[in-house]
C-alpha positions in Angstrom: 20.4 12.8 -6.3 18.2 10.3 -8.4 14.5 11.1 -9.1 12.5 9.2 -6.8 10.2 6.2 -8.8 7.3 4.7 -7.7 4.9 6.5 -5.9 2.8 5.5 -2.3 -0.7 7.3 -1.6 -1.1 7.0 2.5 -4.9 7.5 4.1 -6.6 6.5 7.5 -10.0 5.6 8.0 -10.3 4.9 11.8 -7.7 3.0 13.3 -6.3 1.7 10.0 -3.5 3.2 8.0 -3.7 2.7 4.2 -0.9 2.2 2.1 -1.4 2.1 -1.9 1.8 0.8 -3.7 2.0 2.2 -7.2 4.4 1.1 -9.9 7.8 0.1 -9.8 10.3 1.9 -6.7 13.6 2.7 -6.8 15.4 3.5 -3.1 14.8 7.0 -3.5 10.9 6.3 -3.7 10.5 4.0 -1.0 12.8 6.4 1.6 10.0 8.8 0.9 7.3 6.4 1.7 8.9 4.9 4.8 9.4 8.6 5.9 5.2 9.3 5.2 4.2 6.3 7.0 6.7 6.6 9.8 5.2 10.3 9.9 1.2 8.9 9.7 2.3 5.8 12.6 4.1 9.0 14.7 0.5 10.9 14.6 -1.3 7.7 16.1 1.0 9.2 19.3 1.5 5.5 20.3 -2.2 4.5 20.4 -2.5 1.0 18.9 -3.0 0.8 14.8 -4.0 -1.6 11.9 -1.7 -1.6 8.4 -3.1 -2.1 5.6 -0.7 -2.4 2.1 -2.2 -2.9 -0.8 0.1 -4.0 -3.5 -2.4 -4.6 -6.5 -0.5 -1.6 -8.9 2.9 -2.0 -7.6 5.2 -3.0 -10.8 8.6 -3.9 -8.1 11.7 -2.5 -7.3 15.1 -2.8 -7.3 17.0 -5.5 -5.1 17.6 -2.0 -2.6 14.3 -1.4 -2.1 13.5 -5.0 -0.3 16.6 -4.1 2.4 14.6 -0.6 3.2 11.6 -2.4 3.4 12.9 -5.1 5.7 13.9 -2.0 8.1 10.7 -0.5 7.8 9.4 -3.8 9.1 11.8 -3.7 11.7 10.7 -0.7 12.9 6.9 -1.7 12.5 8.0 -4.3 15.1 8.4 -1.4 17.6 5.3 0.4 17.2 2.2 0.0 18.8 0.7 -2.1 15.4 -2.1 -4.2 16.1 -2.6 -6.2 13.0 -1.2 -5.9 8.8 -2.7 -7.2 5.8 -1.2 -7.0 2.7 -3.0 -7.1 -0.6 -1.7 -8.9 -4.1 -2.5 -10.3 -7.0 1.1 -11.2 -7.7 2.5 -15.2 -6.3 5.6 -13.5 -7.8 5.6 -10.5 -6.0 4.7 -12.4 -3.2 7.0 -14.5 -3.0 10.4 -12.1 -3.9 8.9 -9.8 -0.8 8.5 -13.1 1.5 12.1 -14.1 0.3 13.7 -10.7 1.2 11.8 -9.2 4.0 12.4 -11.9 6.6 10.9 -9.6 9.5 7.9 -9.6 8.4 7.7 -12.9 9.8 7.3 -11.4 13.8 4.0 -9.2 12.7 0.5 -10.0 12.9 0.1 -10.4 9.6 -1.9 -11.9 6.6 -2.4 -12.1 3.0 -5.5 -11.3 1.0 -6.2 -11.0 -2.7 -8.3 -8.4 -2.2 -8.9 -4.9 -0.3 -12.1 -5.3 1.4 -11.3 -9.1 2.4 -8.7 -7.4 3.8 -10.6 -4.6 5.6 -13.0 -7.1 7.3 -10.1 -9.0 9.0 -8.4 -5.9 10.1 -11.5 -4.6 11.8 -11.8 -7.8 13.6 -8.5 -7.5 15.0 -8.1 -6.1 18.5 
């Protein structure tokens, strides 16, 4: 089994999941993550939630890691989610993600440059 790379630190404050992207993943690293959030998302016992990602110190990942991600998304699709923003500095990063995560597409979802831009809009969303 491969070492896992690339590391995700999960918190909630309210209704709001917190994701914080760190470095660069490898599939091993981002199985972990989807299984912590999937496991913070099942503790919201189907009560509706706001998804914050914040992907200022992520560093990228390999072409495996977007497929896992797309399935996370997938899933997302299911769950009682009210609202995701997703925080980058990177047009690059941006872009590969908008390029290889097509279901993204079907969520509530926007894009900020920073986290408390980000916070604001997710508390106004119901």
């Amino acid at each position: 089994m491969n070492q896992e790379h690339g590391k995700n630190i999960i918190s909630v404050e309210g209704d709001i999941i917190i994701s914080k992207i760190i470095g660069a993943f490898n599939v091993e690293g981002v199985n972990k993550s989807i299984t912590d959030l999937k496991t913070v998302v099942d503790s919201f016992c189907q009560n509706k939630f706001k998804l914050l990602i914040d992907y200022i110190d992520a560093e990228g990942a390999t072409p495996e890691v977007y497929e896992k991600i797309n399935e996370c998304n997938i899933w997302l699709n299911s769950q009682n989610m009210v609202a995701k923003a997703l925080v980058t500095n990177s047009n690059v990063a941006l872009s590969i993600l908008e390029s290889r995560t097509p279901a993204r597409s079907s969520l509530n979802e926007r894009i900020f440059d920073d986290k408390a831009s980000a916070m604001s809009w997710l508390k106004s969303q119901t």
